[in-house]
C-alpha positions as a printed Julia matrix, in Angstrom:
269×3 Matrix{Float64}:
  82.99   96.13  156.25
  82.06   98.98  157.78
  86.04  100.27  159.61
  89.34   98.7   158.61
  92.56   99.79  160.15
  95.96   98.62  160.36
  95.27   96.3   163.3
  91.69   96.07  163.61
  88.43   95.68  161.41
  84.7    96.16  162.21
  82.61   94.27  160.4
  78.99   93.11  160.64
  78.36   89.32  160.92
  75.39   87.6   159.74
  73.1    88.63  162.45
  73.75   91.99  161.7
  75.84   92.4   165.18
  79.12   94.27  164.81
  82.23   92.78  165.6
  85.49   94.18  166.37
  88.13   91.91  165.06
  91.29   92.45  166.64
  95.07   90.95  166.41
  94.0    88.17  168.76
  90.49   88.0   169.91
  86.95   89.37  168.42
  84.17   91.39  170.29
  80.77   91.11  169.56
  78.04   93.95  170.06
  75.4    92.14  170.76
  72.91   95.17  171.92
  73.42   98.44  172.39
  70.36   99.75  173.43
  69.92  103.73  172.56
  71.16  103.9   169.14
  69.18  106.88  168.37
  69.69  108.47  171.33
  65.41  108.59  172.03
  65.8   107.18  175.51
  68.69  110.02  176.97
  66.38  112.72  175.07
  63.1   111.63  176.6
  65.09  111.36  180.15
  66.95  114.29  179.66
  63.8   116.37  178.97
  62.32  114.83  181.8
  65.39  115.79  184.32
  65.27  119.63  182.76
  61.71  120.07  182.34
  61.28  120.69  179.27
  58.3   119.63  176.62
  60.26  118.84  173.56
  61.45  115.21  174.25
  62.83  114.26  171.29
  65.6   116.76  171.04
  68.34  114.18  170.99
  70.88  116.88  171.26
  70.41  117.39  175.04
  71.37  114.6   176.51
  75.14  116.18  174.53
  74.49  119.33  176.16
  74.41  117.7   179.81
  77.7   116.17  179.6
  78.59  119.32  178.33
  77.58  121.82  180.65
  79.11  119.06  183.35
  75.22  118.15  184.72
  74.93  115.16  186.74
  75.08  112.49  183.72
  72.59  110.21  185.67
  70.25  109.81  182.74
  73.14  107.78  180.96
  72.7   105.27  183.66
  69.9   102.96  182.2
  71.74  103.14  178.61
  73.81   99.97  177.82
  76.35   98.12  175.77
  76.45   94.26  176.13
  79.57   92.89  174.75
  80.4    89.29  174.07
  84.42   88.59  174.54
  85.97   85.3   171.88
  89.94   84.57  172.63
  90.27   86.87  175.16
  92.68   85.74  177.39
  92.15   85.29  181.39
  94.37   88.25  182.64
  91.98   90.55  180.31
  88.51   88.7   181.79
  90.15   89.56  185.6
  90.45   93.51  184.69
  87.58   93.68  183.88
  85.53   91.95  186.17
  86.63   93.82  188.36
  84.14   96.51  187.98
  81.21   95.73  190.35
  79.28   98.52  188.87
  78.82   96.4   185.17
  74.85   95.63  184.89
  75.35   91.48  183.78
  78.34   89.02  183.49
  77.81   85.88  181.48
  81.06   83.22  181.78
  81.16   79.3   182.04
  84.73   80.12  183.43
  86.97   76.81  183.68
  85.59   75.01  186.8
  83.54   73.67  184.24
  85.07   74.63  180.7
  89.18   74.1   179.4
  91.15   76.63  177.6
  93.19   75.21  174.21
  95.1    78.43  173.92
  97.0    81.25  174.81
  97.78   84.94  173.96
 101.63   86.12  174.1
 101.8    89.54  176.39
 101.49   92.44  174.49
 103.54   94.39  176.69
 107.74   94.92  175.63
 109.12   91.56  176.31
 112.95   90.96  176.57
 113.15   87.23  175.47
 109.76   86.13  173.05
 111.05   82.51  173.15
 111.48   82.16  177.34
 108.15   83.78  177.3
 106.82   81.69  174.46
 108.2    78.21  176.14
 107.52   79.15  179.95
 103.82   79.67  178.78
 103.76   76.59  176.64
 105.01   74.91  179.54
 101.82   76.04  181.85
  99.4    75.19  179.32
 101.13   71.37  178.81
 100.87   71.1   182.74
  97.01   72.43  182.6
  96.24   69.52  180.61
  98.23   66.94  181.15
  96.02   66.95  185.0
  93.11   67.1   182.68
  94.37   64.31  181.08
  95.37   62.6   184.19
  92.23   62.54  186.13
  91.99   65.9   187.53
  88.88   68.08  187.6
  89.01   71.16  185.41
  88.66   73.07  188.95
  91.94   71.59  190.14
  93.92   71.57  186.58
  93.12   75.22  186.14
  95.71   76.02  189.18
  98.54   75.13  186.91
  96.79   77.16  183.66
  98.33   80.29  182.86
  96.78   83.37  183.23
  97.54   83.98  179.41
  95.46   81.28  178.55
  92.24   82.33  176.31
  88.8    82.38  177.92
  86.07   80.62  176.08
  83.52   83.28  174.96
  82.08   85.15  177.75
  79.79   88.27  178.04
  79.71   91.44  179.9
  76.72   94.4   179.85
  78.06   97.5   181.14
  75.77  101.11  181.41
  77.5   104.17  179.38
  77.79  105.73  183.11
  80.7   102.9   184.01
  81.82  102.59  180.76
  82.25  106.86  180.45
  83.42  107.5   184.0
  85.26  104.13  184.78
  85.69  101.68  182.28
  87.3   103.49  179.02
  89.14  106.19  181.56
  90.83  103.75  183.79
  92.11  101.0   180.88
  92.89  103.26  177.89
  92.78  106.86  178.46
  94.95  106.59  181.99
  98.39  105.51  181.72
  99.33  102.23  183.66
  96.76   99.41  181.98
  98.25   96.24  180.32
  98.54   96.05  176.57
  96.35   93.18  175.98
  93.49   94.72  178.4
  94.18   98.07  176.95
  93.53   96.45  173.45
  90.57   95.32  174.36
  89.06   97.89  175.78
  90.09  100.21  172.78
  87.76   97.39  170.79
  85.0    97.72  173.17
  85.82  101.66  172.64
  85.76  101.33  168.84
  82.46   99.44  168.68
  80.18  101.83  170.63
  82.33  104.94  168.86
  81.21  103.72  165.57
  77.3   103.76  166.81
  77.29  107.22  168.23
  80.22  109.09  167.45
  78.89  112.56  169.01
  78.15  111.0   172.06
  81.08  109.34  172.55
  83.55  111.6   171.23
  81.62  114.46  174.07
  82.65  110.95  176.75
  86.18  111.37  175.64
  86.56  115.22  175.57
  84.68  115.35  178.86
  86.41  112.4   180.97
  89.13  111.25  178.63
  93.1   112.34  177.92
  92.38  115.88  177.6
  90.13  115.91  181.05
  93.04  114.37  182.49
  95.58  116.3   181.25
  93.94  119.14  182.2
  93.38  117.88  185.91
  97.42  117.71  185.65
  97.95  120.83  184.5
  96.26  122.35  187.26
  97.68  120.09  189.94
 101.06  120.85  188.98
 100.46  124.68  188.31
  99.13  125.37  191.83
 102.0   122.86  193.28
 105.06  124.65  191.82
 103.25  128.31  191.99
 104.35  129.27  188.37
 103.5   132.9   187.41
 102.31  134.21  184.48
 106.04  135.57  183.72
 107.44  132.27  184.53
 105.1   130.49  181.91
 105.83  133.09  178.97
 109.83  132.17  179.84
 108.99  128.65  179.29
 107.18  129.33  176.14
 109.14  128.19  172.86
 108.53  130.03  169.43
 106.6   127.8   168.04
 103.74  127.24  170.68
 103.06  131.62  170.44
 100.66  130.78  167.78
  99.22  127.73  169.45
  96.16  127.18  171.24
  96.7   128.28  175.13
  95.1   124.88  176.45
  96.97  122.86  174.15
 100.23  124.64  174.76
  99.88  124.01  178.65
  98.34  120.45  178.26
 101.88  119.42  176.15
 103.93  121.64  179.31
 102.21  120.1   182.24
  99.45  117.37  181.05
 102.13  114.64  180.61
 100.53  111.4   182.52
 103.04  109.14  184.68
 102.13  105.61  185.82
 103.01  103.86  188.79
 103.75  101.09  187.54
């Protein structure tokens, strides 16, 4: 066992793959192809000029300094998806930029199974019952004669997907992927779950790199953004701020102090 938290474990299976076993579902990493970090180094010499290509510490530096982060681009994490259920699958598919998607789907396979919403639910048992309802309609037209095609119109989008695989480059996954489904308010609990596992997985091969990702295009990138946005809307002066200012934030970090005045995040939804 290499991580265990209150609701999720990372473990290695046989193969030596790790897996990210969550409430519901698991994800496997089945590559993850600069470990090391050899491959950014070599490219990010290449894109500088410089000699020294295994200095794995530039490719940290060029997120850093905000460089174009283009050498990330032929980096990847391929992630195989067990239990997942369908609403999850559509998020994520929906990013045309991932390098591979692997998924017999159910034109051809059937689901057995469903995951209950993680979002706040007012009635469990409606929920519970309306769902079990869709899944005893999905198969009894299996059951009846129907192609899988045709029975999956009445199968509810909560229904589990059999295992399926996507390969995503760090580019999508830094810029696009993590930002818009965990660090952005507004995803759905069960996709924002997941996500956090595929998060957790290629955290736990290269934290540096990954924790740079998150400083660099995660909450406090966004907060920031915020702060500025709503600083040069409402035209607040210096005096105006140090009004504002409680007793306790005098002592506190100025970036931190503004990010908790003016970084909060709102969702649309």
């Amino acid at each position: 066992m290499l991580v265990s938290k209150g609701d999720y474990m990372i473990a290695r299976n046989d193969q030596g793959q790790l897996v990210y076993n969550g409430d519901t579902f698991k994800i496997v990493l089945q590559r993850y192809s600069d470990p090391e970090r050899l491959n950014s180094a070599r490219n990010a010499a290449i894109y500088l000029g410089k000699s020294d290509r295994d200095n794995t510490r530039r490719p940290l530096s060029i997120i850093k300094q905000g460089h174009v982060i283009e050498i990330f681009r032929g980096e990847y994490a391929e992630f195989e998806f067990i239990d997942v259920d369908k609403t999850t699958y559509d998020h994520i598919i929906t990013y045309t930029t991932r390098n591979m998607r692997v998924a017999g789907g159910n034109r051809a396979l059937t689901s057995d199974s469903y995951t209950i919403p993680s979002d706040k639910i007012k009635n469990s048992e409606a929920v519970s019952q309306a769902i079990d309802n869709s899944m005893w309609n999905y198969k009894q037209l299996i059951e009846l004669g129907e192609t899988k095609q045709v029975a999956r119109s009445a199968m509810p989008t909560s229904a589990k997907m059999n295992p399926f695989v996507y390969q995503f480059n760090f580019v999508t996954l830094m810029q696009a992927v993590f930002p818009q489904r965990i660090w952005e308010k507004g995803a759905q609990s069960n996709t924002t779950k997941v996500i956090k596992g595929m998060w957790e997985l290629v955290h736990s091969i290269d934290s540096e790199l990954w924790d740079i990702a998150y400083d660099t295009f995660g909450v406090p990138a966004v907060e920031w953004k915020t702060v500025r946005s709503k600083l040069n809307k409402n035209k607040i002066t210096t005096n105006q701020l140090i009004d504002k200012l409680k007793e306790n934030q005098l002592d506190m970090p100025l970036e931190s102090v503004l990010r908790s005045m003016f970084g909060a995040q709102k969702s649309m939804w």
